[in-house]
Each structure stands twice: as structure tokens, then as C-alpha cells.
N, C-alpha and C positions, 0 to 999 in steps of 0.2 A: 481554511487551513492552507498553510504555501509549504512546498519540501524547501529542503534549506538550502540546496545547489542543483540548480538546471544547467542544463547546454545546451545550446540551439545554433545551428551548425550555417554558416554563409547563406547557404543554399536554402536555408529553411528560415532567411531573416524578417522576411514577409511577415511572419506571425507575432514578429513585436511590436504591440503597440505604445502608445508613451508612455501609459501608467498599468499596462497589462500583456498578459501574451495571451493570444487568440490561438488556441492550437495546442498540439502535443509537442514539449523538447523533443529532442531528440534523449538527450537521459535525465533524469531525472533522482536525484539521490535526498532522501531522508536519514538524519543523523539521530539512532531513539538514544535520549537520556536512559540512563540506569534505573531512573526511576519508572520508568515505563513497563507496566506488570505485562503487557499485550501489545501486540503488534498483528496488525493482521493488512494482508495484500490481496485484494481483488482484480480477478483479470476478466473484466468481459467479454474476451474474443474466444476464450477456451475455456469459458465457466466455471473456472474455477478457483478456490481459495487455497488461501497459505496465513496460518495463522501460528506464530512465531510468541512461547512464555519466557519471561524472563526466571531462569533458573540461578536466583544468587548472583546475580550482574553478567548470566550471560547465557542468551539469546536459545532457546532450543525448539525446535519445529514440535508443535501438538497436534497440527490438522492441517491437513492436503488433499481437497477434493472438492465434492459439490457443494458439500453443507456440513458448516463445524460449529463446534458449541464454545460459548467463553466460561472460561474458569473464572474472569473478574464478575463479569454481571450477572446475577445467577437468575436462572431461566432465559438465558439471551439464546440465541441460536440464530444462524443465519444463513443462505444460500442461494444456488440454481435452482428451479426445477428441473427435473427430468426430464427429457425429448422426448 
């Protein structure tokens, strides 16, 4: 899966390669269709999730922490462990 608009900043050119980028943009933007029941954002550095329902074409936060469950997949669940 590719997001749909990176930027990668002068200073951080290094990481383009011909046919790939080797590294983190600098931002990185995801545009969801409407048709997207779920959304969800994992952050490894703070272990934690954001997972984002589509309510009628528009976007509303369900779950914010270590481990949230999906309304689309049923019995999905997913997370950190606890330190």
C-alpha cells in the first residue's frame, strides 16, 4: 500500500531512490474514500492507536489507546502490550 502524497524535504533527498523511497517523508498524507468503513493509525513510537469510523461520510474517532477493536471485522482486535 503507497499514501497518496509524501514530501520529502531537500535536506532528507538522500532517501529517494529511482523507483522507491528508502526512509520516512517527512509527511506523509492518506486521502480515505467515503467508501472506507475504517481507518485506523498506528504509531510505534508511543504505542498507540487511533482508529477513525466512517459515520455517513464522515470520519469520527472510535478508539484512542493501546488496543481497539474493529466494528468492520468481527472479532478483530488489535494492539500494544502493556510495559
Amino acid at each position: 500500500m503507497r499514501p497518496d502524497i509524501i514530501f520529502i524535504s531537500k535536506e532528507g533527498k538522500n532517501i529517494i531512490k529511482d523507483r522507491w523511497v528508502e526512509g520516512a517523508p517527512n509527511l506523509i498524507v492518506e486521502i480515505v474514500s467515503p467508501a472506507s468503513k475504517e481507518y485506523w493509525i498506528v504509531d510505534p513510537e508511543t504505542k498507540e492507536l487511533v482508529v477513525l469510523e466512517n459515520d455517513n461520510g464522515h470520519f469520527k474517532l472510535k478508539c484512542h489507546g493501546k488496543k481497539c477493536k474493529s466494528s468492520v471485522l468481527k472479532d478483530f482486535s488489535w494492539g500494544f502490550k502493556d510495559d
